[in-house]
Residue, then its C-alpha position, 0 to 999 in steps of 0.5 A: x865797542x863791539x857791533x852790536x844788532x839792534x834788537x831795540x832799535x832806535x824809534x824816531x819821534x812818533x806821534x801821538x806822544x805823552x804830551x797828548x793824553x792829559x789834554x785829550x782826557x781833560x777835553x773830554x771831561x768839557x775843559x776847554x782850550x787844550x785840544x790840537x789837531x790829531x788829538x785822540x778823539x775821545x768819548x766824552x764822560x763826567x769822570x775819568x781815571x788816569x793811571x800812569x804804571x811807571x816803567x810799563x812800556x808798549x813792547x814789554x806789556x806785550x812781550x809780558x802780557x801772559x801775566x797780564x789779562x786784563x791789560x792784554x785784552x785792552x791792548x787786543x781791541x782796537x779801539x781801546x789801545x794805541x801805542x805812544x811814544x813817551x818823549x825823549x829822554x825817556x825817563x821819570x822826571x821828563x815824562x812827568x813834565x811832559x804828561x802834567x803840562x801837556x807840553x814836550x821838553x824843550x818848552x817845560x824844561x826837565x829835560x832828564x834824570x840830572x838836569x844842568x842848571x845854567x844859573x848854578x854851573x851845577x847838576x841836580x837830580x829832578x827826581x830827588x830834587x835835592x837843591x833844586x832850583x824853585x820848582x814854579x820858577x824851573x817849570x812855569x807852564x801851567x798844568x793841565x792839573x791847574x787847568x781841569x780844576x779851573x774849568x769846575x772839574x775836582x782833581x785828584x792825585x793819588x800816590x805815596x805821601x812823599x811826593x805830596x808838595x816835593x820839588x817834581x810834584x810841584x813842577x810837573x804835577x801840581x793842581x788839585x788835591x792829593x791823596x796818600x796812599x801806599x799800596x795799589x789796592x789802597x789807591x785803587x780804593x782811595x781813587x774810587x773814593x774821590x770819584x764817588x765825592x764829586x759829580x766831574x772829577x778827574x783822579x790821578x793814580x800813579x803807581x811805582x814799582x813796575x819800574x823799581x822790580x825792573x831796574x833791580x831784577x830786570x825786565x826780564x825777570x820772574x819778578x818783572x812778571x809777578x809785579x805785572x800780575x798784581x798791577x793787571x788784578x788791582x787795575x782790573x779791580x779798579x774798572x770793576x768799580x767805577x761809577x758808569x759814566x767814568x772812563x779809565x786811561x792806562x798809561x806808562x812813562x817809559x820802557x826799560x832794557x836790560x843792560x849787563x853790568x860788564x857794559x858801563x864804561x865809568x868816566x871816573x877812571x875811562x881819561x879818554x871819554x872823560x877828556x873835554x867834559x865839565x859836567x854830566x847830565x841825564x843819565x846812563x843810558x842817555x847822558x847830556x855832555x856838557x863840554x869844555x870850551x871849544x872841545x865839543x868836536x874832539x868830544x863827539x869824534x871820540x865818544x862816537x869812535x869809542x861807542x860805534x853802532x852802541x850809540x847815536x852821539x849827537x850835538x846839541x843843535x843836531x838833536x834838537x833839529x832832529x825834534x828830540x825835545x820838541x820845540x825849545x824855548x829860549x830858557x831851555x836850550x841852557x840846559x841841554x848838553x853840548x853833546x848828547x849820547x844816546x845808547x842804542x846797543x846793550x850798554x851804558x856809560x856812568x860816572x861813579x864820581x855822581x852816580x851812586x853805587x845802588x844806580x849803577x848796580x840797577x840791571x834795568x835802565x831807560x833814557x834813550x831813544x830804542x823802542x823798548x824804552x820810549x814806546x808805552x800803551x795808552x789804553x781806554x776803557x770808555x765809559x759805559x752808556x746810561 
């Protein structure tokens, strides 16, 4: 393929990262045991909100951030916002795991948007989670969730019905009470509802269609920007009626580019990036090979040869050196494909042997390792004094 600048260049793991912000929050509400050095200090409260507005990456929100006032003036004082990075890959499922358990990949195992499931020989969708493995015994650690509710803090989780008790919830998000809601003003709602209802309480807001508007019109879009208009009125809503000793947090779990959709080679009908490889996992825009026996050299000279400068291809070992999914636990390194092909370029290689007409027409992708896609905001607004 041809060379290409990167104007998303790759951004190496960074610190802090999503694992971070769960801990520090729950510390700051008085749970114990969750704090590591270089945590984000945080003021303490007796109750605290923590947004995650899917697919609002750092360097979008600040490309974007006319449309969004009170967002950018968060993102203008200092201490207030900070930039992170949401671990890799970057993408729903795995950052899930990462913000619930307070760990990175390699240790709570959704390791992408597809996961390899060793014990099945077989690839399942970890947003879907159809036939899934048990989600308890997939993701064991304990989550900051269960742990918050231990320590006398009431948790709640707000968000559309279907989530309540699904596979992902289970495995990345579980602990407390959930609470359906389906617009954004009706969360923000039920959110000030749970607070008000307990003295220390801790309320998860999810919100889901920043990243839908973008993966159908693109970050680019006027569409992107009217999503972003409404989510920055109804946030700004929100902080207007928390009760005075609540903090909120603001946060995403991954960017997006916008990759044309001349640019996806599909190994269903591309033999020669096809050759050597028994399944696919992850995603487009970061897929996890996972090879034949004895084919992972010829898979890496050809997929690098073929993807040039558009791609970092790596094996397994090298990326996990390199510390992509943190540490990795011994039931976790199983997962992870033998060759891993992270776009860099403005491109994307699918499978439409696996991946579904409707995935493959999305215009804006995530997953890899470029700065519009892992760097996302954490923004605080402290609670005010008594």
């Amino acid at each position: 393929m041809a060379h290409h600048d990167h104007a998303h260049g790759p951004l190496l793991p960074t610190t802090p990262r999503l694992d971070r912000v769960l801990p520090a929050v729950a510390t700051s509400l008085g749970v114990p045991g969750l704090t590591k050095a270089g945590d984000r200090p945080l003021r303490p409260a007796r109750r605290a909100v923590v947004v995650l507005v899917d697919g609002l990456g750092a360097a979008l929100l600040a490309r974007r951030g006319g449309h969004a006032p009170f967002l950018r003036r968060l993102l203008q004082d200092p201490q207030a916002a900070v930039t992170i990075d949401c671990g890799f890959p970057s993408t729903t499922a795995t950052s899930m795991g990462t913000f619930g358990t307070g760990v990175l990949a390699g240790v709570h195992g959704l390791v992408g948007y597809e996961a390899y499931d060793p014990d099945t020989d077989s690839v399942f969708n970890e947003l879907s989670w159809e036939d899934g493995p048990q989600p308890h015994r997939w993701q064991p650690t304990p989550t900051v969730f269960e742990a918050a509710q231990a320590a006398g803090v009431a948790v709640n989780r707000v968000g559309p019905g279907f989530f309540d008790g699904s596979g992902l919830t289970e495995a990345a998000l579980r602990g407390g009470r959930f609470t359906a809601a389906n617009s954004l003003a009706a969360r923000v709602d039920a959110t000030v509802t749970a607070l008000r209802a307990a003295p220390r309480s801790l309320v998860y807001l999810y919100w889901g269609d920043v990243d839908k508007v973008g993966h159908v019109h693109g970050v680019g879009s006027l569409e992107w920007g009217e999503e972003l208009e409404e989510v920055d009125a109804q946030l700004a809503r929100l902080a207007s009626l928390l009760p005075r000793d609540t903090a909120l947090h603001i946060t995403a779990d991954h960017g997006m580019v916008d990759v044309p959709l001349e640019s996806r080679p599909d190994l269903a009908d591309d033999a020669e990036l096809d050759a050597g490889v028994r399944h696919v996992s992850g995603e487009p825009r970061c897929l996890q090979l996972h090879v034949t026996p004895g084919a992972r050299d010829d898979v890496l000279a050809t997929w690098r040869g073929r993807l040039g400068d558009d791609a970092l291809v790596l094996d397994a070992d090298d990326a996990i050196a390199r510390g992509w999914f943190g540490p990795v636990s011994e039931t976790v390194r199983p997962r992870i494909g033998d060759v891993i092909a992270a776009m860099t370029g403005p491109v994307a290689v699918v499978d439409s042997r696996r991946h579904r007409p409707e995935l493959r027409a999305l215009l804006g992708v995530h997953g890899s390792i470029t700065a519009d896609e892992v760097t996302i905001p954490w923004l605080v607004l402290d609670a005010q004094e008594q």
